[in-house]
PATORLUM-70990 format. One record per atom (N, C-alpha, C): x, y, z negated; residue in one letter; atom name. Coordinates in nm, 2 decimals. Layout:
<lumses>
LUMSE       x       y       z  residu  atome
LUMSE       X       Y       Z       A     CA
...
</lumses>
This chain:
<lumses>
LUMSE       x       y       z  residu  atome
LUMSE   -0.08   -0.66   -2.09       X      N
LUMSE    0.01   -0.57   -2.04       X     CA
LUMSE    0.07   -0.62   -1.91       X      C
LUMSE    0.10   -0.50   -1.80       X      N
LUMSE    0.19   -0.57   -1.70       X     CA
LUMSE    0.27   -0.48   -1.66       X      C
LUMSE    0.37   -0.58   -1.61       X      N
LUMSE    0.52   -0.51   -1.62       X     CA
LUMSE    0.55   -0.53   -1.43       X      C
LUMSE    0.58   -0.40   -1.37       X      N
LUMSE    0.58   -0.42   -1.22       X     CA
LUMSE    0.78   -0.50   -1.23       X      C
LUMSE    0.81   -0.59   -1.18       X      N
LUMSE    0.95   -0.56   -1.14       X     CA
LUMSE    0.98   -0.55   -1.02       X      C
LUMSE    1.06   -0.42   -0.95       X      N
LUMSE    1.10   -0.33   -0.83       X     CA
LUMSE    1.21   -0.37   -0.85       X      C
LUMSE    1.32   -0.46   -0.80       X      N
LUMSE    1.46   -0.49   -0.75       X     CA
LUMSE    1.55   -0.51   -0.57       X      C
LUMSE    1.61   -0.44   -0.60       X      N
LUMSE    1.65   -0.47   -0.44       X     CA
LUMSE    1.74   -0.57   -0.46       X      C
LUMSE    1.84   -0.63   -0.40       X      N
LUMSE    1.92   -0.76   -0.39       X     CA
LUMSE    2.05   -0.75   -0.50       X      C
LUMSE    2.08   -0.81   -0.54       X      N
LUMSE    2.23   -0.84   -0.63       X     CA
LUMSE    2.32   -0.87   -0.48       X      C
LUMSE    2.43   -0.77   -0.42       X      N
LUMSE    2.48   -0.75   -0.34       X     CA
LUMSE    2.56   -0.89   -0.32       X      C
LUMSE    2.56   -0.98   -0.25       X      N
LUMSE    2.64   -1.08   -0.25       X     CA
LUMSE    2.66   -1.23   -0.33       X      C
LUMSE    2.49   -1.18   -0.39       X      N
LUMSE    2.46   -1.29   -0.51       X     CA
LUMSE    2.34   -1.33   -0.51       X      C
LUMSE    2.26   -1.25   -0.49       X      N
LUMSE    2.11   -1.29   -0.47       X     CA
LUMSE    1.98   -1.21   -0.38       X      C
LUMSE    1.93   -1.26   -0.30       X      N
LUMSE    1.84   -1.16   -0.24       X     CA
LUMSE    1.70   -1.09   -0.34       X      C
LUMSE    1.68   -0.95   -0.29       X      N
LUMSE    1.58   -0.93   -0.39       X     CA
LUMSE    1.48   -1.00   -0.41       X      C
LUMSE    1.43   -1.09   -0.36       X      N
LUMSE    1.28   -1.17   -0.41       X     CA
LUMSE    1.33   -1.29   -0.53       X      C
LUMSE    1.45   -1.30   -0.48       X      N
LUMSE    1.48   -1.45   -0.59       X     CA
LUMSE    1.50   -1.35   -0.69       X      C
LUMSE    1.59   -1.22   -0.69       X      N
LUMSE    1.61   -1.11   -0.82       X     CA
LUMSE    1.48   -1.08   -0.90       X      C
LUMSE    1.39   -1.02   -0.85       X      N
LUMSE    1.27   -1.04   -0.87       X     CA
LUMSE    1.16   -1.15   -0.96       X      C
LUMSE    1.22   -1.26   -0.90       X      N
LUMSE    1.13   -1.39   -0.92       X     CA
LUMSE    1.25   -1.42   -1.08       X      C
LUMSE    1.39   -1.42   -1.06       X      N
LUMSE    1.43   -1.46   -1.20       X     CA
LUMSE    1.38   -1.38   -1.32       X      C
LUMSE    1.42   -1.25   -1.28       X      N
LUMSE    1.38   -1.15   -1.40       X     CA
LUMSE    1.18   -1.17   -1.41       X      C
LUMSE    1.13   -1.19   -1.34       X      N
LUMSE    1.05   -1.24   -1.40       X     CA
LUMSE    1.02   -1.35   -1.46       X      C
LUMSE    1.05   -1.44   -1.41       X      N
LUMSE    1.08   -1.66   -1.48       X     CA
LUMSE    1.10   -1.58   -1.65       X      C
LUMSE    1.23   -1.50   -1.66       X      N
LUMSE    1.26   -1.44   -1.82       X     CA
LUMSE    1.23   -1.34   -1.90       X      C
LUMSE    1.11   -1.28   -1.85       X      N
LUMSE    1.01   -1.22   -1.89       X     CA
LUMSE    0.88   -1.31   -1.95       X      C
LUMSE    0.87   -1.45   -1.83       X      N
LUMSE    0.72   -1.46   -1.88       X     CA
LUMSE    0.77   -1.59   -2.00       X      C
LUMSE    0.89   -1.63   -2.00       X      N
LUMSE    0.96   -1.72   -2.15       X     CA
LUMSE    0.92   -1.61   -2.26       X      C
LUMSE    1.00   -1.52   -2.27       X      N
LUMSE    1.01   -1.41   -2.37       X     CA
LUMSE    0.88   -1.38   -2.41       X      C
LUMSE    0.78   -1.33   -2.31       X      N
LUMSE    0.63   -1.26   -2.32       X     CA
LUMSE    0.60   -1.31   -2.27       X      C
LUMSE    0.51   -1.50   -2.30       X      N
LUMSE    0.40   -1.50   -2.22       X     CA
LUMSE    0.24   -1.41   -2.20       X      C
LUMSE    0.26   -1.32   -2.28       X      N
LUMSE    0.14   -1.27   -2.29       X     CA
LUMSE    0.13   -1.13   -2.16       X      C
LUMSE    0.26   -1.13   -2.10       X      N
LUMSE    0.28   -0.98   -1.99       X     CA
LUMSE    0.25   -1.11   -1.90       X      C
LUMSE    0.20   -0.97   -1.81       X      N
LUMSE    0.14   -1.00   -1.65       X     CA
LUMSE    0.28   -0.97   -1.58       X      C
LUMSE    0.37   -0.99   -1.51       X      N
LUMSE    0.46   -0.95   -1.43       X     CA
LUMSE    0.41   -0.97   -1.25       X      C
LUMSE    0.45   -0.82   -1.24       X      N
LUMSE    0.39   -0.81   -1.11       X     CA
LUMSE    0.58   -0.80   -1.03       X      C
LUMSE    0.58   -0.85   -0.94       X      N
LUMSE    0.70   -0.87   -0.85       X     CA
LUMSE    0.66   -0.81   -0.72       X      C
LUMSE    0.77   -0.70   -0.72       X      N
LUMSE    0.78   -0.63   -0.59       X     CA
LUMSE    0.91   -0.60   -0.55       X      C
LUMSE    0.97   -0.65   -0.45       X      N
LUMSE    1.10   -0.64   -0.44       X     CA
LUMSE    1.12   -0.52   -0.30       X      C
LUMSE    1.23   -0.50   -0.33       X      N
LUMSE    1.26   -0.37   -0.24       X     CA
LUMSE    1.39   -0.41   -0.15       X      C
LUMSE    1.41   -0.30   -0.09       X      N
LUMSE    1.55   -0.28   -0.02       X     CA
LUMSE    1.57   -0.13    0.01       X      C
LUMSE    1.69   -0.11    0.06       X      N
LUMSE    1.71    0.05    0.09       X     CA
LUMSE    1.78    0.09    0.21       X      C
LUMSE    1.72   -0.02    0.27       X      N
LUMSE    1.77    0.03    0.41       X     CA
LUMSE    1.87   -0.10    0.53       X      C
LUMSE    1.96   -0.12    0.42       X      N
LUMSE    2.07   -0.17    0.46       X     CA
LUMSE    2.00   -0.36    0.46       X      C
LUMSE    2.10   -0.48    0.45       X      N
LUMSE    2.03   -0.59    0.45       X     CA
LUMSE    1.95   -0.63    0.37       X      C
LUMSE    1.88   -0.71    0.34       X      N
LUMSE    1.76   -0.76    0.35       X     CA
LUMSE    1.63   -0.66    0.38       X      C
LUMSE    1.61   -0.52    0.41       X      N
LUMSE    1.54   -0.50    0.44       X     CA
LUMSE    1.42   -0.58    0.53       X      C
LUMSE    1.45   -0.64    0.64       X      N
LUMSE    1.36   -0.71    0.73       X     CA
LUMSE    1.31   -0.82    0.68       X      C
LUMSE    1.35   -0.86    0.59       X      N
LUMSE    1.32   -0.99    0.50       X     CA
LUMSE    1.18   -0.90    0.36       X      C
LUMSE    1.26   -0.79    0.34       X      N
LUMSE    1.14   -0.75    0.22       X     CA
LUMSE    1.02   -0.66    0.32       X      C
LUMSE    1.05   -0.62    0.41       X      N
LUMSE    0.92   -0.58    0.49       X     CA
LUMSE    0.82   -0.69    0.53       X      C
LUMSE    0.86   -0.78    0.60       X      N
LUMSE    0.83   -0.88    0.63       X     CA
LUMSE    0.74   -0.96    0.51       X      C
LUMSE    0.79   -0.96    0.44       X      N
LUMSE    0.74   -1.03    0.31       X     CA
LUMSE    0.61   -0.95    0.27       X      C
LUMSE    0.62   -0.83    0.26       X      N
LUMSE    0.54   -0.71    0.20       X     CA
LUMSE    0.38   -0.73    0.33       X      C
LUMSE    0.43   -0.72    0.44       X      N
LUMSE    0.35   -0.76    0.60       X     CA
LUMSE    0.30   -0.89    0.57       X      C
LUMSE    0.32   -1.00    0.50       X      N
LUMSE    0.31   -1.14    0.50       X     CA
LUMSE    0.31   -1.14    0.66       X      C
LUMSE    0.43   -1.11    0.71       X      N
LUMSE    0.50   -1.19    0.83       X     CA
LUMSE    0.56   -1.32    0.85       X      C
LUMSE    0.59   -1.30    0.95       X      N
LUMSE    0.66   -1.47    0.97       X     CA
LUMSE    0.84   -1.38    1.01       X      C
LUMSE    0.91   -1.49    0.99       X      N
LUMSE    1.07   -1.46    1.04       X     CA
LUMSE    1.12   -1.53    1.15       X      C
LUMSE    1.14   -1.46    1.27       X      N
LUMSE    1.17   -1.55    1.36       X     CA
LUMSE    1.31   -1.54    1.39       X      C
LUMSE    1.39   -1.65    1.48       X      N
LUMSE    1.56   -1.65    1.49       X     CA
LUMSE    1.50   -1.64    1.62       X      C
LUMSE    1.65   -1.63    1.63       X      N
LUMSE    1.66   -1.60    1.78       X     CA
LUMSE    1.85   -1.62    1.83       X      C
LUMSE    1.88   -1.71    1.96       X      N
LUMSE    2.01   -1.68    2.00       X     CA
LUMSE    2.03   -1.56    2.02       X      C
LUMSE    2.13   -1.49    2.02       X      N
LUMSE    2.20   -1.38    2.08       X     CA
LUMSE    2.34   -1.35    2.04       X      C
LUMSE    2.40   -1.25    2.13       X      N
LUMSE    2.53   -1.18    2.14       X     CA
LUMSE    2.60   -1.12    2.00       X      C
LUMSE    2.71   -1.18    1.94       X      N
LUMSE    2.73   -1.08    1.86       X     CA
LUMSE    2.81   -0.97    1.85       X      C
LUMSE    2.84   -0.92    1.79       X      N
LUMSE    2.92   -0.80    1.85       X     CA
LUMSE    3.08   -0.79    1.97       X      C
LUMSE    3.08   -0.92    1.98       X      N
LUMSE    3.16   -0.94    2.04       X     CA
LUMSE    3.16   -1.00    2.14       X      C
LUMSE    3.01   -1.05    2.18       X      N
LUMSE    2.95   -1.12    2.29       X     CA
LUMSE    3.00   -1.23    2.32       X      C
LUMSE    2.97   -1.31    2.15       X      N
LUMSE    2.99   -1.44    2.13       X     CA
LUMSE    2.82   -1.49    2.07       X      C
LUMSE    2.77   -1.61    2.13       X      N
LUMSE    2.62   -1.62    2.06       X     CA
LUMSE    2.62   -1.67    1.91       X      C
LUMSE    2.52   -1.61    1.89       X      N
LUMSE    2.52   -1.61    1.75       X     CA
LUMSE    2.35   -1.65    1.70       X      C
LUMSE    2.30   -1.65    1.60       X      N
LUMSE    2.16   -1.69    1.58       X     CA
LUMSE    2.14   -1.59    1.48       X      C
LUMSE    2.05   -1.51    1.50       X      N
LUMSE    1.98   -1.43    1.45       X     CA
LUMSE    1.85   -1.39    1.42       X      C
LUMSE    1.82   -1.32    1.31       X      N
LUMSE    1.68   -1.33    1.26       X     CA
LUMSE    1.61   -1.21    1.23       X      C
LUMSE    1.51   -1.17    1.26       X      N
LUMSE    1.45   -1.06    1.21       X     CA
LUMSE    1.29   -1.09    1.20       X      C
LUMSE    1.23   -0.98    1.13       X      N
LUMSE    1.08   -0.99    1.08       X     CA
LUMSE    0.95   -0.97    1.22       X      C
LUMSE    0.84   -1.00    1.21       X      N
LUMSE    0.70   -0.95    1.28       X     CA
LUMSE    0.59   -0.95    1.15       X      C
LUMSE    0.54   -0.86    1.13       X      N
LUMSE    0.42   -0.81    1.09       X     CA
LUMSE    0.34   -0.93    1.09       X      C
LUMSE    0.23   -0.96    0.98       X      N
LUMSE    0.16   -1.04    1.00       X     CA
LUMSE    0.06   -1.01    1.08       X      C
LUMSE    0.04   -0.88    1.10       X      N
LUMSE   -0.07   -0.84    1.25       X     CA
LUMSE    0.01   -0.86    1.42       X      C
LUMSE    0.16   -0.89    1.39       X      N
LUMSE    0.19   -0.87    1.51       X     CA
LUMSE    0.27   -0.75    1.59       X      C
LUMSE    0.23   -0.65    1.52       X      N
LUMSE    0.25   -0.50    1.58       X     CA
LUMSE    0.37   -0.43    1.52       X      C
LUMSE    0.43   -0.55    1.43       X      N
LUMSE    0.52   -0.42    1.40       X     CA
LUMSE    0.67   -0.53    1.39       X      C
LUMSE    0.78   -0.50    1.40       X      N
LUMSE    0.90   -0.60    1.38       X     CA
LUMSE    1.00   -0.52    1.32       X      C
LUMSE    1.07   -0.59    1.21       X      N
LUMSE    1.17   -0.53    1.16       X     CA
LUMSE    1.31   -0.60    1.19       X      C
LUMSE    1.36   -0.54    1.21       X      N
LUMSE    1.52   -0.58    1.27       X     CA
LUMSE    1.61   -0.53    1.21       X      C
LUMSE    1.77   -0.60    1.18       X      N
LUMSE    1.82   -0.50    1.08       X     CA
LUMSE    1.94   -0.52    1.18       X      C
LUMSE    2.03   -0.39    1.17       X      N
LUMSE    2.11   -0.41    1.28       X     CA
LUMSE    2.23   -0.51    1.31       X      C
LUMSE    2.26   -0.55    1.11       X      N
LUMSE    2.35   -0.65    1.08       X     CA
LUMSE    2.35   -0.73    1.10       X      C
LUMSE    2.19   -0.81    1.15       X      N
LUMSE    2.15   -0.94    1.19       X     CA
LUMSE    2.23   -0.99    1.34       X      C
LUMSE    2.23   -0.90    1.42       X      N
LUMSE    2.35   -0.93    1.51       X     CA
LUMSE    2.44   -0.85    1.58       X      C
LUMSE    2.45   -0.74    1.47       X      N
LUMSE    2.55   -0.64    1.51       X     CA
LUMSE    2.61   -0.63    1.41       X      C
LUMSE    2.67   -0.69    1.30       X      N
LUMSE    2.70   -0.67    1.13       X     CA
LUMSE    2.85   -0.70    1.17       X      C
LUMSE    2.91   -0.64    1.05       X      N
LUMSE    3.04   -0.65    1.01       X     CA
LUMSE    3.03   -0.82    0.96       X      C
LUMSE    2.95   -0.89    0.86       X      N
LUMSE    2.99   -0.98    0.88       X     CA
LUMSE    2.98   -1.12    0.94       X      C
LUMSE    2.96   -1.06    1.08       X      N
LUMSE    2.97   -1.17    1.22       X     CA
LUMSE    3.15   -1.17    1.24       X      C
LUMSE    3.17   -1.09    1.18       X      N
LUMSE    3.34   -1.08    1.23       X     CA
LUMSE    3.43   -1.08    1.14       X      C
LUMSE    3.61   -1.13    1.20       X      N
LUMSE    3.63   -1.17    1.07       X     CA
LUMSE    3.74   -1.01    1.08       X      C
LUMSE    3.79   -0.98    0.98       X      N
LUMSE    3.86   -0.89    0.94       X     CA
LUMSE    3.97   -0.79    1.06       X      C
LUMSE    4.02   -0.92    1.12       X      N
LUMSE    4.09   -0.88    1.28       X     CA
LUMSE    4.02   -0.83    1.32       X      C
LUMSE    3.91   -0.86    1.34       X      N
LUMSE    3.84   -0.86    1.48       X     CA
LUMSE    3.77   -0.68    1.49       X      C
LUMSE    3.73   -0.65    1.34       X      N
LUMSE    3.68   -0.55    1.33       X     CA
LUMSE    3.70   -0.45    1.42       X      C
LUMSE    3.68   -0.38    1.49       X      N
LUMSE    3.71   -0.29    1.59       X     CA
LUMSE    3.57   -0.22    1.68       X      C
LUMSE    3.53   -0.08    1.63       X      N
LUMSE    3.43   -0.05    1.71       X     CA
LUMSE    3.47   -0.01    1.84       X      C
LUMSE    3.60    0.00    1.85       X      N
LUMSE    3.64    0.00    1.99       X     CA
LUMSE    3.58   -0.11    2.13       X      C
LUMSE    3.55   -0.24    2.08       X      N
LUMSE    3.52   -0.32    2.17       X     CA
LUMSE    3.38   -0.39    2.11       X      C
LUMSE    3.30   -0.40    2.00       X      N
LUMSE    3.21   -0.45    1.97       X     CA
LUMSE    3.08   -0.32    2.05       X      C
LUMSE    2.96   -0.41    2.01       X      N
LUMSE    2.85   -0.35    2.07       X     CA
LUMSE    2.73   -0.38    2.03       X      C
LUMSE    2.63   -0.33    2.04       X      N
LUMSE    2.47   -0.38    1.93       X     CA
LUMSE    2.42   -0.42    2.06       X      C
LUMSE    2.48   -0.49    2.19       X      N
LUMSE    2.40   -0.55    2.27       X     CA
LUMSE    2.29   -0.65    2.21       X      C
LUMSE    2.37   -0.72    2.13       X      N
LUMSE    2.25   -0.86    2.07       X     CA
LUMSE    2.16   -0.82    1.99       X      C
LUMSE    2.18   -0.68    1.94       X      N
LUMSE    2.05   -0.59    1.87       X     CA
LUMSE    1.94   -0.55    1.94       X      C
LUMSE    1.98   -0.54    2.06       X      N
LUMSE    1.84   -0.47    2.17       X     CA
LUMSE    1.84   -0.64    2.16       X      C
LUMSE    1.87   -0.73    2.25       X      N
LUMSE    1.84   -0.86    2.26       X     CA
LUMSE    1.69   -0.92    2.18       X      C
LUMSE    1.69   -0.89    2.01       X      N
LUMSE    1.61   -0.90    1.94       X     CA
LUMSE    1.51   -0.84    1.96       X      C
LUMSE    1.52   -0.71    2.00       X      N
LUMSE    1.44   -0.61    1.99       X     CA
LUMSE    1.38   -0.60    2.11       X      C
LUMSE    1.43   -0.69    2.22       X      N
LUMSE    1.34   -0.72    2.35       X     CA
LUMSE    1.25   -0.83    2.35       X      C
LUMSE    1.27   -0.96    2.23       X      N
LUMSE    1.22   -1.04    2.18       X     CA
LUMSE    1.10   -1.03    2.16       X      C
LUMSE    1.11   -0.92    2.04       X      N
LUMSE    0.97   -0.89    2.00       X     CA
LUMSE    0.89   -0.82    2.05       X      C
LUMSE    0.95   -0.71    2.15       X      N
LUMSE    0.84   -0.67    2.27       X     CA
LUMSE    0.78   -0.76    2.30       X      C
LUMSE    0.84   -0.86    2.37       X      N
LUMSE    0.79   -0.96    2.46       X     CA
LUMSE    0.68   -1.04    2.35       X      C
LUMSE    0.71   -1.07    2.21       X      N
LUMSE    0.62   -1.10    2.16       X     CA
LUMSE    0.44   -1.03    2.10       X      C
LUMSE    0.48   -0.96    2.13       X      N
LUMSE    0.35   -0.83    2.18       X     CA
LUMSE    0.39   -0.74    2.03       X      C
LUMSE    0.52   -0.68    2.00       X      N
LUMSE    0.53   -0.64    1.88       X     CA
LUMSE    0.56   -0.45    1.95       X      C
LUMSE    0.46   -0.36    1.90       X      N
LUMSE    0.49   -0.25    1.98       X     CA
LUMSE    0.54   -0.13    1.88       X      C
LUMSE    0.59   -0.16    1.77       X      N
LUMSE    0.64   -0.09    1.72       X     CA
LUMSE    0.78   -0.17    1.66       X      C
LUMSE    0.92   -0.06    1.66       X      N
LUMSE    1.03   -0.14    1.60       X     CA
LUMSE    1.08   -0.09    1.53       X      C
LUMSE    1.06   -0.12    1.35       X      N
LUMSE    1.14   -0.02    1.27       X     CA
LUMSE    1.30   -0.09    1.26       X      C
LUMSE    1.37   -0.04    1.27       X      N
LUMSE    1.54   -0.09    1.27       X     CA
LUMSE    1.60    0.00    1.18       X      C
LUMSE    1.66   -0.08    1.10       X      N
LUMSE    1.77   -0.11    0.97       X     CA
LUMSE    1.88   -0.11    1.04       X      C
LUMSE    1.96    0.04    1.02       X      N
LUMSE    2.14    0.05    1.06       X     CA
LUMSE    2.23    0.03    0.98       X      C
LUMSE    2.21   -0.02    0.83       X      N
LUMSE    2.31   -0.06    0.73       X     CA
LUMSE    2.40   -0.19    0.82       X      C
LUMSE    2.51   -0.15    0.77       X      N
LUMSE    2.60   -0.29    0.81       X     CA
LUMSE    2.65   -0.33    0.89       X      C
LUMSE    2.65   -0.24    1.01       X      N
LUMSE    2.67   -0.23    1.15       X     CA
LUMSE    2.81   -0.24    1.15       X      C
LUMSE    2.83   -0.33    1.28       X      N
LUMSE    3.03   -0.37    1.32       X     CA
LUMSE    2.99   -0.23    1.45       X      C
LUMSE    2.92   -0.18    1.46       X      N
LUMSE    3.00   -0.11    1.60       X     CA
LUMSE    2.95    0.05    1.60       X      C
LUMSE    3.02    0.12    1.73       X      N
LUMSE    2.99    0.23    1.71       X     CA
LUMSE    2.97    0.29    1.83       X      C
LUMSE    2.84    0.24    1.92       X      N
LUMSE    2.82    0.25    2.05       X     CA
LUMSE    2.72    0.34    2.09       X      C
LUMSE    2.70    0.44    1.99       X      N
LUMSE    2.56    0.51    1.99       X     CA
LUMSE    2.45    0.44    2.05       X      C
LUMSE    2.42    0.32    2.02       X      N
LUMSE    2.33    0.23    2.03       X     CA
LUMSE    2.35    0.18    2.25       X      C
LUMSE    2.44    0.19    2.28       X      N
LUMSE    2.46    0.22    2.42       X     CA
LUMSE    2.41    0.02    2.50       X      C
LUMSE    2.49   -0.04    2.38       X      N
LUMSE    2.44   -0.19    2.35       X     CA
LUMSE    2.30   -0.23    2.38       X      C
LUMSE    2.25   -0.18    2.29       X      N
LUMSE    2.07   -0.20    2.27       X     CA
LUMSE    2.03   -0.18    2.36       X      C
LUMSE    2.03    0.00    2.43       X      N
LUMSE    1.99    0.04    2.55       X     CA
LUMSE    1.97   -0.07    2.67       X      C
LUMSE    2.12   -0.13    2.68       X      N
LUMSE    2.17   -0.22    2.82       X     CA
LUMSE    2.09   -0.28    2.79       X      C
LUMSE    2.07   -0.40    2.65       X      N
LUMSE    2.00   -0.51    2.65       X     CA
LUMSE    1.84   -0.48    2.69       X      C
LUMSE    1.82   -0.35    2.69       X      N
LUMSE    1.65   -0.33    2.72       X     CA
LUMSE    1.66   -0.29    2.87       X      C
LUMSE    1.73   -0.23    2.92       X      N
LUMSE    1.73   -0.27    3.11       X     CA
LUMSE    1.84   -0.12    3.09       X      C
LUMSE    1.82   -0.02    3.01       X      N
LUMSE    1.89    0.13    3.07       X     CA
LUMSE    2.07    0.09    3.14       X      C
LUMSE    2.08    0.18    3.21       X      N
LUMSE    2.23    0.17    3.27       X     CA
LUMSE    2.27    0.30    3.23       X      C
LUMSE    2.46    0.28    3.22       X      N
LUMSE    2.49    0.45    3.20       X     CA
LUMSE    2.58    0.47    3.29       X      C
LUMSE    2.59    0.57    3.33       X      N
LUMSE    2.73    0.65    3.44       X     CA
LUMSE    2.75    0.76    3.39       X      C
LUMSE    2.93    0.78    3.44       X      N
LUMSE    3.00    0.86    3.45       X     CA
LUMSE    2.94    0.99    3.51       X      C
LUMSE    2.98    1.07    3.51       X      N
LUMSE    2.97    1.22    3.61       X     CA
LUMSE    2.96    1.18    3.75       X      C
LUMSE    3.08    1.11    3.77       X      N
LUMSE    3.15    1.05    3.91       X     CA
LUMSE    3.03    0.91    4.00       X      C
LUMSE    2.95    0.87    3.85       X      N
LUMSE    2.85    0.80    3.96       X     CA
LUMSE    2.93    0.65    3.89       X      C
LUMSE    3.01    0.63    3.80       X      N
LUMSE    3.06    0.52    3.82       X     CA
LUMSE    3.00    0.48    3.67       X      C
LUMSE    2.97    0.30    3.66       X      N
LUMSE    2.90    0.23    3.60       X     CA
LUMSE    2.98    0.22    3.46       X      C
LUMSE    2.91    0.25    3.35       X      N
LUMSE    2.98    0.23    3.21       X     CA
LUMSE    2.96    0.12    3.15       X      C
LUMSE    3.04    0.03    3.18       X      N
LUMSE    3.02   -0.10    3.00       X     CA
LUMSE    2.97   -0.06    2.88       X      C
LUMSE    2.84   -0.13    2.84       X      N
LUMSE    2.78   -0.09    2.73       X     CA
LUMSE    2.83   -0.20    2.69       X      C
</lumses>
């Protein structure tokens, strides 16, 4: 017999593959005789780029960058094991928890260090970029990202906007 297990993360306790891997370890005590197949999931929000990545047998690469407050930070997102594809999640350096409680404020944060990543893996010849907006500290209609990939914004008046 085999038993698939589909788990996404224990929020603050365990990521889905170790979720995954236990409820299996106590399946195959119980029933050595089941096949347990492990497939872990996500729904959007964090670890997504970690279970894509996994799924791609990609690699994880860090990377310096801005955090929402345009403080450096290290950050990490997925590439496809062919290369062509990168998953980025927006929390990795745009997340609420880069910041501490004060600080919270979409008024002045920005997903600059989000494009950052996401220029990364251009450059690493990655031509598609699926991005995970769970868990985001800001609310810049991506104006951040934009900057970090070269776009500029203006006023009516002609005059230059801080992304």
């Amino acid at each position: 017999m085999k038993i698939l297990i589909a788990c996404d993360s224990f929020k603050d306790a365990l990521p889905a593959l170790e979720v995954c891997q236990a409820i299996g370890r106590g399946l195959q005590r119980a029933l050595p005789q089941v096949e347990a197949i492990i497939f872990p999931m996500a729904d959007g929000g964090e670890g997504t780029a970690g279970i894509l990545t996994f799924h791609s047998k990609g690699q994880r690469i860090e990377k310096e960058v801005n955090d929402p407050l345009f403080r450096p930070v290290r950050a990490s997102y997925g590439l496809s094991g062919d290369g062509k594809t990168a998953f980025i999640e927006m929390a990795a350096a745009s997340g609420l928890p880069l910041l501490k409680q004060e600080e919270r404020t979409a008024l002045r944060s920005t997903t600059f260090g989000t494009g950052e990543l996401i220029l990364d893996a251009v450059h690493r010849g990655a031509s598609r970029i699926l991005l995970g907006i769970g868990g985001s500290a800001t609310n810049d209609a991506g104006m951040g990202m934009a900057a970090a990939l070269g776009y500029r914004f203006f006023t009516e008046d002609g005059e230059r906007l801080a992304a």
